[in-house]
C-alpha positions, 0 to 999 in steps of 0.5 A: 256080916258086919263090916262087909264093904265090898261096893263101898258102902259097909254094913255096921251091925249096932249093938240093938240088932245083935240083941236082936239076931240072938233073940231069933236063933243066932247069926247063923240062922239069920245072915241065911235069911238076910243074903239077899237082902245084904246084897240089895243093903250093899248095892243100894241101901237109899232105895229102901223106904223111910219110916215116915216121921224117922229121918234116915231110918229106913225100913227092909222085909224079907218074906218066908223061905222054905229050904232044907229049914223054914226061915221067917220073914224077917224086918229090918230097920237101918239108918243109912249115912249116904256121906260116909257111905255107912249102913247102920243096922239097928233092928230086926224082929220077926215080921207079922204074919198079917203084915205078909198076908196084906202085902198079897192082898193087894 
C-alpha cells in the first residue's frame, strides 16, 4: 500500500503503523481488511473526522468482514498534509468491540 498515488494524493506508511500491521498478523492480512478503505484514503482522505484536541490527525474504522477468513474491525489513525496532497498513516489497532456495538446502538 505504501506509496500508492493513483488520485494525486499518495499513502505514507510511517514507521509506528508498520509496527502495528505485523503486530495483527502482517500486510497480508491487513492491506485485505483496508481495500476499501485506501480507496475512500485515496479519494478523500479530508473527509475523514479529526481527533479533536489532534490538528491533522484524523480518525478511519473498518467494522468486521466475514470472507473465506474473519477479518476484524480494524482503526486507523492518519495525519493528512492537504498541501503536498500526502496521507501519512501512523496507527492501526484492532477496534473495541464495544465500540462497534455502540455505533449499532444508536
Amino acid at each position: 500500500m505504501a506509496g500508492h498515488r493513483p488520485s494525486g494524493w499518495e499513502i505514507i506508511e510511517e514507521e509506528s503503523f508498520q509496527i502495528g500491521v505485523a503486530g495483527l498478523g502482517g500486510s497480508r492480512f491487513v492491506d485485505e481488511a483496508l481495500q476499501s478503505l485506501t480507496a475512500s484514503l485515496l479519494s478523500n482522505p479530508l473527509g475523514f473526522p479529526e481527533i479533536p484536541g489532534f490538528p491533522d490527525i484524523r480518525i478511519a474504522k473498518t467494522n468486521v468482514v466475514i470472507s473465506v477468513v474473519l477479518i476484524p474491525a480494524l482503526v486507523v489513525r492518519f495525519r493528512v498534509d492537504d498541501r503536498q496532497r500526502k496521507v501519512f498513516l501512523l496507527h492501526i489497532e484492532r477496534r473495541d468491540p464495544d465500540d462497534i456495538r455502540d455505533e449499532f446502538d444508536d
